[in-house]
C-alpha positions in Angstrom: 3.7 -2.5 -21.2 7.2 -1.9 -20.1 6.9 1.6 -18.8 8.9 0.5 -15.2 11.5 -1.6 -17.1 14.8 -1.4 -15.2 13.2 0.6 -12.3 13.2 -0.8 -8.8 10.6 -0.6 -6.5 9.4 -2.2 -2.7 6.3 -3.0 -2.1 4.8 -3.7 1.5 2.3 -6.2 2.2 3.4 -8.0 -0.7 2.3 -11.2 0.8 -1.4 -10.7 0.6 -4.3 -8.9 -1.2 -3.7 -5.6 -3.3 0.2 -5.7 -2.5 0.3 -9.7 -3.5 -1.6 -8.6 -7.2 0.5 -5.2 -7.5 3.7 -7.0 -7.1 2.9 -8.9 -9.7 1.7 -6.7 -12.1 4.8 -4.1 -11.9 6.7 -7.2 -12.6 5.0 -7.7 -16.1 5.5 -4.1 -16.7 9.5 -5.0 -16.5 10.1 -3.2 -13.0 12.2 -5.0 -10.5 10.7 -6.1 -7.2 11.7 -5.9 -4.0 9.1 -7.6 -1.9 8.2 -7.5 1.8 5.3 -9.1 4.4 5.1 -10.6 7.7 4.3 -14.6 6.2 7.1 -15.8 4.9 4.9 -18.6 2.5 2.6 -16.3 1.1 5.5 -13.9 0.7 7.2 -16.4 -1.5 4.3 -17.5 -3.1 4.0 -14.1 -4.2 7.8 -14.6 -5.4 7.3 -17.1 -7.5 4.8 -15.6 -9.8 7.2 -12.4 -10.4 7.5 -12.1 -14.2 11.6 -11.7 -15.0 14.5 -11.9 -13.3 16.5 -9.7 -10.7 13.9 -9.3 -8.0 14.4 -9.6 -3.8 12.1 -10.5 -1.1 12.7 -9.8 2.7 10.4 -11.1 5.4 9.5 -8.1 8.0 7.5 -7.1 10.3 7.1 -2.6 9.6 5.6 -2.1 12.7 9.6 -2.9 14.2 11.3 0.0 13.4 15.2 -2.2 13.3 12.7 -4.3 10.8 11.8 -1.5 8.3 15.8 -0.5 8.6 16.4 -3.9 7.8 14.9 -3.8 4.7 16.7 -0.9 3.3 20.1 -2.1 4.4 19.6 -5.3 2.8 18.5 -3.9 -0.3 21.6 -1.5 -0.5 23.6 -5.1 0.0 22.9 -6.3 -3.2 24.1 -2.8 -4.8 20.0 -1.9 -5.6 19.0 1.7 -5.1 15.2 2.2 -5.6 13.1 4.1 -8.0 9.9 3.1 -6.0 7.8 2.4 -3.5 4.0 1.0 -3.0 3.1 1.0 0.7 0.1 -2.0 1.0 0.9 -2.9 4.1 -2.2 -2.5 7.2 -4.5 -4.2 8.9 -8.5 -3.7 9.4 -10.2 -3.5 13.0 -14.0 -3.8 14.0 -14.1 -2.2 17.9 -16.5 0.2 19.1 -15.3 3.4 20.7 -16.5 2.3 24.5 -14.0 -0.9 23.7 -10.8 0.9 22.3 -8.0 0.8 24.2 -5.2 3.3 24.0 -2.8 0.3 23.4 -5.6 -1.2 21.1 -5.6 2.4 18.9 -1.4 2.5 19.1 -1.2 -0.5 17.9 -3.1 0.1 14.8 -1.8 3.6 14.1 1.7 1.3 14.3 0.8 -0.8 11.8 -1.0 1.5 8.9 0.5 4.8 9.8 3.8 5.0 11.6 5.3 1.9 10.0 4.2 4.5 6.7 6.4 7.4 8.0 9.6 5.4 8.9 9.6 3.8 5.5 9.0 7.3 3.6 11.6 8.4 5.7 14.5 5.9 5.2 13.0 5.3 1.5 14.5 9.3 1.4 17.7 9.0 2.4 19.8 9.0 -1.0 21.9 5.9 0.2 18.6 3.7 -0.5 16.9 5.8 -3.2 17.4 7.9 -6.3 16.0 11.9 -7.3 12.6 11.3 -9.3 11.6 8.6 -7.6 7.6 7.7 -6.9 5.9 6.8 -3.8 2.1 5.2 -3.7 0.2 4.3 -0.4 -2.8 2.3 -0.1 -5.7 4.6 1.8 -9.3 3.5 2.4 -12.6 4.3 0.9 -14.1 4.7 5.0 -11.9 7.9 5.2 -14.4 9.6 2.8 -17.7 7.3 3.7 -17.3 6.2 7.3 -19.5 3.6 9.2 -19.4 2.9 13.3 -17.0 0.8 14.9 -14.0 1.4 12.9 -12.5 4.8 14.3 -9.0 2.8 14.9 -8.5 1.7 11.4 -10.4 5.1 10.0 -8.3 7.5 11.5 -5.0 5.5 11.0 -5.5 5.8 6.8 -7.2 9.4 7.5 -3.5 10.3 9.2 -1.7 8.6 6.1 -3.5 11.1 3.2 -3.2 14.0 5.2 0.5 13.4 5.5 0.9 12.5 1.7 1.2 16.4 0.5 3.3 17.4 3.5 6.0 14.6 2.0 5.2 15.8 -1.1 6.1 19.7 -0.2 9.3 18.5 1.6 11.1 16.2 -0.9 10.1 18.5 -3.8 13.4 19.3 -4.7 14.6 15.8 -5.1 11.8 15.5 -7.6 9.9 12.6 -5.5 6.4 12.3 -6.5 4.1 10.9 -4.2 0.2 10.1 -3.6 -1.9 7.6 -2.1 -4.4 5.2 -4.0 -8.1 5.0 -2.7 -10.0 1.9 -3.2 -13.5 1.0 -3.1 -15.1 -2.6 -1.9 -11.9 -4.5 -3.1 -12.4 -8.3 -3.0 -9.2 -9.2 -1.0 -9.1 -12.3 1.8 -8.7 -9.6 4.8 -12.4 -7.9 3.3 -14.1 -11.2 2.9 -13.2 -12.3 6.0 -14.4 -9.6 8.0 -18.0 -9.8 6.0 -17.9 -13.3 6.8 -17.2 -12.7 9.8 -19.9 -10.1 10.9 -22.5 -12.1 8.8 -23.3 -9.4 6.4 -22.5 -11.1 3.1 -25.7 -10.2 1.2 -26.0 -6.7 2.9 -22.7 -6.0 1.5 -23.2 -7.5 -1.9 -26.3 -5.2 -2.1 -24.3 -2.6 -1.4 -21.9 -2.8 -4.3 -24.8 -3.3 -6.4 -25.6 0.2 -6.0 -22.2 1.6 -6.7 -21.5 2.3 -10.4 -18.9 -0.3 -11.0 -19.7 -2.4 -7.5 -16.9 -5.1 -6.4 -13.5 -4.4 -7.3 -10.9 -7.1 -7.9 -7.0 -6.3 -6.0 -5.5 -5.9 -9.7 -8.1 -2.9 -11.0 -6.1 -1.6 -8.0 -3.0 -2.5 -9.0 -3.5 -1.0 -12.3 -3.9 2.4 -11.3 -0.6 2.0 -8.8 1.5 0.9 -11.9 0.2 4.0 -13.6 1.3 6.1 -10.9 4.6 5.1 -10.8 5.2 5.7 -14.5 6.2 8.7 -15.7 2.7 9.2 -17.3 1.7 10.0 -14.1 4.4 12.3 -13.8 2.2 15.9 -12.8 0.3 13.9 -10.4 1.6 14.9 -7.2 0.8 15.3 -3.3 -2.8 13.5 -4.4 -5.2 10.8 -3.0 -6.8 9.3 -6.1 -10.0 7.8 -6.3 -10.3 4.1 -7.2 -13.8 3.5 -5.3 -15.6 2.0 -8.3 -18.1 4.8 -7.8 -18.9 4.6 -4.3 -19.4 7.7 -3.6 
């Protein structure tokens, strides 16, 4: 239960969802938090619910690139060098092709995959991070099992597991290990929402009748991210990890 005791680790999006229930959860494994989202009261609320001692929360926005640096120079201010990182930061969009913009598609990518790369690549630097260290990003289930009008937010997560071996292959040396998590129908506010929103509550209930475990709550997802960080995990490398509940 205390396999990430003494280990420091950010996670993004900490303020909602699958980041709000993963914070919390390395917390009661004994890891040290450093937490980030854009809403600075759910980002506390998150805060308070931290298990122990000796944790850090920084309001930012990642797709501000002096925002993301932010984060690592205030970390290094209180003398913290991390062990970890959990990227559940993104956002979801519903536009058909004929309505995407190129500013409407940047702005996404911004957001759920270049916001991704800045904080791998300042994570790296060995001023903010030490060798052996573990890195796990949130992906999506539509990379694998698509459906229309989602091309911006498909192909943003699609970008982020292609690029997770490529970092893998390049910080080899400095023993980094790192993978992405892929969920199923996950019942966080940002997914019920959008049903909500679209009308399709029962359609989509039906549908995670069918799968083999059907709805997933944010900590099953949390679960497997805490396992990856450990040193169990510690030949899993370069992968995207199914956690779809049997989806597909």
């Amino acid at each position: 239960m205390l396999a990430l005791k003494g280990k420091y680790i950010l996670v993004t999006g900490a303020s909602s969802g699958i980041g709000f229930e993963t914070a919390i959860h390395l917390s009661k494994t004994g890891a040290n938090l450093v937490i980030t989202g854009r809403n600075p009261e759910r980002l506390s609320e998150c805060f308070s619910k931290l298990e122990n001692n000796g944790h850090l929360q920084i309001t930012a926005d990642l797709r501000n690139t002096d925002d993301v640096l932010k984060i690592f120079e205030y970390i290094k201010s209180n003398d913290v060098r991390l062990n970890g990182m959990v990227h559940c930061a993104g956002i979801s969009d519903v536009t058909p092709v004929k309505a995407l913009t190129r500013e409407k598609l940047s702005s996404i990518f911004e957001t759920n995959f270049f916001s991704f790369i800045e904080l791998v690549r300042q994570f790296c630097n060995k001023k903010y991070s030490n060798d052996y260290s573990s890195i796990v990003a949130v992906s999506a289930m539509l990379v694998h099992k698509p459906r229309p009008y989602e091309l911006a937010y498909i192909a943003s997560k699609a970008a982020l597991e292609a690029a997770i071996p490529v970092i893998g292959m390049e910080y080899k040396k400095r023993g980094l290990r790192i993978n992405a998590v892929i969920p199923g129908f996950v019942k966080t506010a940002m997914v019920m929402e959008n049903i909500e929103k679209f009308g399709n509550v029962e359609e989509m209930n039906r549908l995670a009748g069918e799968f083999l475990h059907g709805w997933e709550e944010p900590i099953d997802v949390a679960k497997i991210i805490g396992f990856l960080m450990g040193e169990d995990a510690s030949i899993i490398n370069g992968r995207c990890i199914y956690a779809d509940g049997g989806m597909i």
